[in-house]
C-alpha positions in Angstrom: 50.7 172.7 124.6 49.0 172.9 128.1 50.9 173.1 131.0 50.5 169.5 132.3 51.9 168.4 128.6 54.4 170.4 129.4 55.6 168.9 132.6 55.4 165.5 130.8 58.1 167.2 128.5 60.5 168.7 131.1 62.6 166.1 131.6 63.6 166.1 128.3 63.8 169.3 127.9 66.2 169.9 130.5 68.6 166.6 129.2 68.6 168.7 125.7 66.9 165.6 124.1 63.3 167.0 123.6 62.1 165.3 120.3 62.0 167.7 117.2 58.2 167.7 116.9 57.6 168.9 120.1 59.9 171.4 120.8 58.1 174.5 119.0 55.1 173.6 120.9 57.4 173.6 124.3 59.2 176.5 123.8 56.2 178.7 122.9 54.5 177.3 126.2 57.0 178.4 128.0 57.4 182.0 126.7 53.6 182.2 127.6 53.5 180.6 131.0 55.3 182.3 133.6 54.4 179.4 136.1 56.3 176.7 133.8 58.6 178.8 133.5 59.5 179.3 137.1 59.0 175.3 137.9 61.8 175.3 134.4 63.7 177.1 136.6 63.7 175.7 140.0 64.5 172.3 138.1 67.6 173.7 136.6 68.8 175.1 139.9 67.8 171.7 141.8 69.8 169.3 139.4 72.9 171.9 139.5 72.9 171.9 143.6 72.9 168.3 143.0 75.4 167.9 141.2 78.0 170.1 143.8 76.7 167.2 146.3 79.8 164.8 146.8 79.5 161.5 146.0 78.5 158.7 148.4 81.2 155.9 148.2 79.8 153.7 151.0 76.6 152.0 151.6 74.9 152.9 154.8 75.4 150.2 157.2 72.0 150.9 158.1 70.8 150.0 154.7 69.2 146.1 155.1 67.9 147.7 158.2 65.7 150.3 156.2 65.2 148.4 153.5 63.5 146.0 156.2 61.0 148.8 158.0 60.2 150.0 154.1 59.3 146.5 153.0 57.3 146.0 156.3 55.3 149.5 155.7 53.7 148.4 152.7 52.8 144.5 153.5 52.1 142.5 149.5 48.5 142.6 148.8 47.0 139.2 148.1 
């Protein structure tokens, strides 16, 4: 496994639901690659700060507003 196959994989990996057939293949790139590795890493630590975040009960009142502007920076194409 390269390291952009891995990537593809990390997701899963981190969810504990990386399919059976590819997990050797993940695992051993990631004892090889320090890079992956750290990136493994980083993700873990993201998705735990995020989940200390509290929750948002409220919808910004702001919302339609940007919701509006984001709609008007990227006019349909034809």
């Amino acid at each position: 496994m390269n390291c952009h196959e891995a990537i593809d994989h990390i997701g899963d990996a981190l969810e504990g639901s990386l399919a059976a057939h590819v997990r050797a293949g993940f695992e051993d790139h990631m004892q090889e690659c320090a890079a992956c590795r750290t990136y493994l890493e980083q993700l873990r630590l993201t998705r735990r700060a995020l989940r200390h975040l509290p929750l948002q009960r409220e919808t910004s009142r702001r919302r339609p507003e940007l919701i509006a502007r984001f709609k008007g920076a990227f006019p349909k194409s034809r």
